[in-house]
C-alpha positions in Angstrom: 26.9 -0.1 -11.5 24.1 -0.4 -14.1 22.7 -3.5 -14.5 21.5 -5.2 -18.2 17.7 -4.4 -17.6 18.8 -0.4 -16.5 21.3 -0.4 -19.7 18.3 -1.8 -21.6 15.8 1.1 -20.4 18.4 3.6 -21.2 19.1 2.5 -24.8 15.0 2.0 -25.3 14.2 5.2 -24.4 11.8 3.6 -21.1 12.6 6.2 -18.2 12.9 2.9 -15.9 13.7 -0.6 -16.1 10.5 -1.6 -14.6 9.0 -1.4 -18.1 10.3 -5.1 -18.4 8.4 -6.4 -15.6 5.3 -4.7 -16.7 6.3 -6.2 -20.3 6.7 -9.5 -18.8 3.5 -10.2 -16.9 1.2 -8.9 -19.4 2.9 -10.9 -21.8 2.2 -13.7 -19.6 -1.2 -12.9 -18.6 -2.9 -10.1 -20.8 -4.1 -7.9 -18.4 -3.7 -4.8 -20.5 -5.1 -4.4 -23.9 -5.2 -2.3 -27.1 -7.4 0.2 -26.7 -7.7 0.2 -22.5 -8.6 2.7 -20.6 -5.7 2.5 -17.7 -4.9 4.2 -14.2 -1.6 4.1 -13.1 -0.7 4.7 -9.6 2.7 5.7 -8.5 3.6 6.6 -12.1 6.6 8.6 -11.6 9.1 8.2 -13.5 6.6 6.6 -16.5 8.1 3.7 -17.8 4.6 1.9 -17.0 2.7 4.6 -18.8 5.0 4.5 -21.7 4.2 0.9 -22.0 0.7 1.1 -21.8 0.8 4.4 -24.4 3.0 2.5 -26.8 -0.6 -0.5 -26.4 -3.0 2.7 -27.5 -4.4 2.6 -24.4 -6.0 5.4 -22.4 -4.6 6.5 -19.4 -4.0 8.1 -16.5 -1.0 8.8 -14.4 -1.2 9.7 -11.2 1.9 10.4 -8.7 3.1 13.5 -6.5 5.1 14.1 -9.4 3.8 15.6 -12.4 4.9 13.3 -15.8 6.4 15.6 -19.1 4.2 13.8 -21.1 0.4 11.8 -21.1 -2.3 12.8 -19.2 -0.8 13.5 -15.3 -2.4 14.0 -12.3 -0.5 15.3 -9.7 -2.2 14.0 -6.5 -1.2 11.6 -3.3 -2.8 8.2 -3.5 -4.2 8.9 0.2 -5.5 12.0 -0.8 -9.6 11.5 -1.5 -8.9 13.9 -4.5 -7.8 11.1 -6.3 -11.8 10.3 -6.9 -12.7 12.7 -8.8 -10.5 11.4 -11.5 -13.4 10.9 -14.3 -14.6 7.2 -15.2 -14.1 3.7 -15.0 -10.7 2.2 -15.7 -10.4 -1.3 -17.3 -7.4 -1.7 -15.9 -5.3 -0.5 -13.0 -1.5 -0.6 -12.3 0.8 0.6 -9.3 4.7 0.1 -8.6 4.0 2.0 -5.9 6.6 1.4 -3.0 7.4 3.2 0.3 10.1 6.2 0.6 12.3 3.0 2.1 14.4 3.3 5.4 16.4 0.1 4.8 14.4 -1.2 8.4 12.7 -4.4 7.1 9.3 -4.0 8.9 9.0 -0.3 8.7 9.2 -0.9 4.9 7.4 -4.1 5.0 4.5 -2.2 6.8 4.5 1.2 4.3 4.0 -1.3 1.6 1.1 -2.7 3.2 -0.6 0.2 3.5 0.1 1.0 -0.4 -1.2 -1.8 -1.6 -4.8 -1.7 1.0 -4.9 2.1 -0.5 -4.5 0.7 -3.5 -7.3 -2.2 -3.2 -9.9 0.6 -1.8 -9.2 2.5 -5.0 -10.3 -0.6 -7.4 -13.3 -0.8 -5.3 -14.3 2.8 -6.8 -12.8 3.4 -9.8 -11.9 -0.3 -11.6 -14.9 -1.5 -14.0 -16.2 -4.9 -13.7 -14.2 -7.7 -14.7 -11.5 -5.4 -15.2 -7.9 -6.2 -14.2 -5.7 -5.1 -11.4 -1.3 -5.4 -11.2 0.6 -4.3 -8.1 4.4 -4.5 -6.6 4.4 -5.4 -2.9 6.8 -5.8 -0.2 6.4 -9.9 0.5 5.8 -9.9 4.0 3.3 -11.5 7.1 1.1 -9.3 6.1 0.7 -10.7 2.3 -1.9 -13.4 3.3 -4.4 -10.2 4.4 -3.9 -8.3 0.8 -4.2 -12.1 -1.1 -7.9 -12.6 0.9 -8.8 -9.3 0.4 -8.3 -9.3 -3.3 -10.0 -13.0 -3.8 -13.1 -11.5 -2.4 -12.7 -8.4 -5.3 -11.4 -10.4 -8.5 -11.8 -14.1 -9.8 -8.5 -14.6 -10.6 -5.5 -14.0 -8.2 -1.9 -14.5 -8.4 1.4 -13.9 -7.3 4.5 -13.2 -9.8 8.2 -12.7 -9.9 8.9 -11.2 -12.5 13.1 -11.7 -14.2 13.8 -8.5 -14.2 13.4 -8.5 -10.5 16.2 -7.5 -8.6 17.6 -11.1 -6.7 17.9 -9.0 -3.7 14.7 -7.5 -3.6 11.6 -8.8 -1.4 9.2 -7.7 -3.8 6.5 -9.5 -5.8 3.6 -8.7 -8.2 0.1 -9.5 -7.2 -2.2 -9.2 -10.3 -6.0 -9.8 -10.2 -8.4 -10.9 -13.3 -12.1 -10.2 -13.9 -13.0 -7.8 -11.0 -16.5 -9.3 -9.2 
C-alpha cells in the first residue's frame, strides 16, 4: 500500500518520495541554492536532481544507472572514475543506501562504508565552505562519520526528516561551510 508522501510523488510528477525529505531539510537549513553547482550521488531514480533542477542549479547525477534526463554519469561511487567528473561542486547530495539484506548489521555496515566513500569524495570534489547532505543507516558506527565530518565542515547535524518512514533506521547528516 502507497503511502501519502509516495501518492504525493506520483501526482507531482517526482520519480520518488524522497523529494520531500530533500524539500524539507533545505527548507530548513538552505544548503542548496539558486544557481548551485550540485553532485548528486546515488541519483537513481532522480527525485533529488529534479529538486535541485527545478532550484536552477547545476548538476550532476551520478549512479550505476543512467537518468532519462539532466546531465548523468553512469559510474559506481567506488569506482576512482568518478574523479574525473570536471570541477568543484558547491554542494553535494547522496541517498545513497546499501542493496539491503534485511540483516541489521550487514546493512548497518554497507551504509557505513557509503557514507566514508562518500566523505572521501567531498574531500576532492566539494568547494570550500560548500555544503554536504547524506542518508545513513543510524548505527555504532555513526559517532566515527559525525567526527570525521566535524574535522571537514563547520557545521554538523543530524536530521529526521517527516517524510521518513517510522520504521526506518535512517537519518540525514548534513554539513555547512566545508573547512
Amino acid at each position: 500500500m502507497k503511502d501519502k508522501f509516495t501518492l504525493r510523488a506520483e501526482k507531482e510528477g517526482y520519480k520518488a518520495r524522497s523529494v520531500y525529505k530533500l524539500k524539507e531539510i533545505n527548507n530548513k537549513f538552505n544548503l542548496i541554492k539558486k544557481n548551485d553547482k550540485v553532485l548528486d550521488l546515488g541519483a537513481w531514480p532522480g527525485s533529488w536532481t529534479q529538486y535541485c533542477l527545478e532550484k536552477d542549479c547545476e548538476v550532476v547525477s551520478v549512479d550505476k544507472k543512467k537518468l532519462n534526463f539532466g546531465k548523468s554519469v553512469v559510474c559506481d561511487v567506488f569506482n576512482d572514475e568518478i574523479f574525473k567528473i570536471k570541477g568543484l561542486f558547491d554542494v553535494i547530495v547522496s541517498d545513497m543506501a546499501p542493496n539491503t539484506s534485511g540483516i541489521k548489521e550487514l546493512d548497518e555496515g554497507g551504509s557505513f562504508r557509503l557514507v566514508m566513500r562518500v566523505l572521501e569524495i567531498v574531500e576532492k570534489l566539494l568547494k570550500t565552505n560548500g555544503n554536504i547532505l547524506f542518508k545513513m543507516f543510524e548505527s555504532e558506527e555513526t559517532e566515527k562519520v559525525l567526527e570525521k565530518a566535524k574535522k571537514l565542515f563547520k557545521k554538523v547535524k543530524i536530521y529526521r526528516p517527516k517524510a521518513t518512514k517510522k520504521r526506518s533506521n535512517e537519518i540525514y547528516i548534513l554539513g555547512k561551510d566545508k573547512l
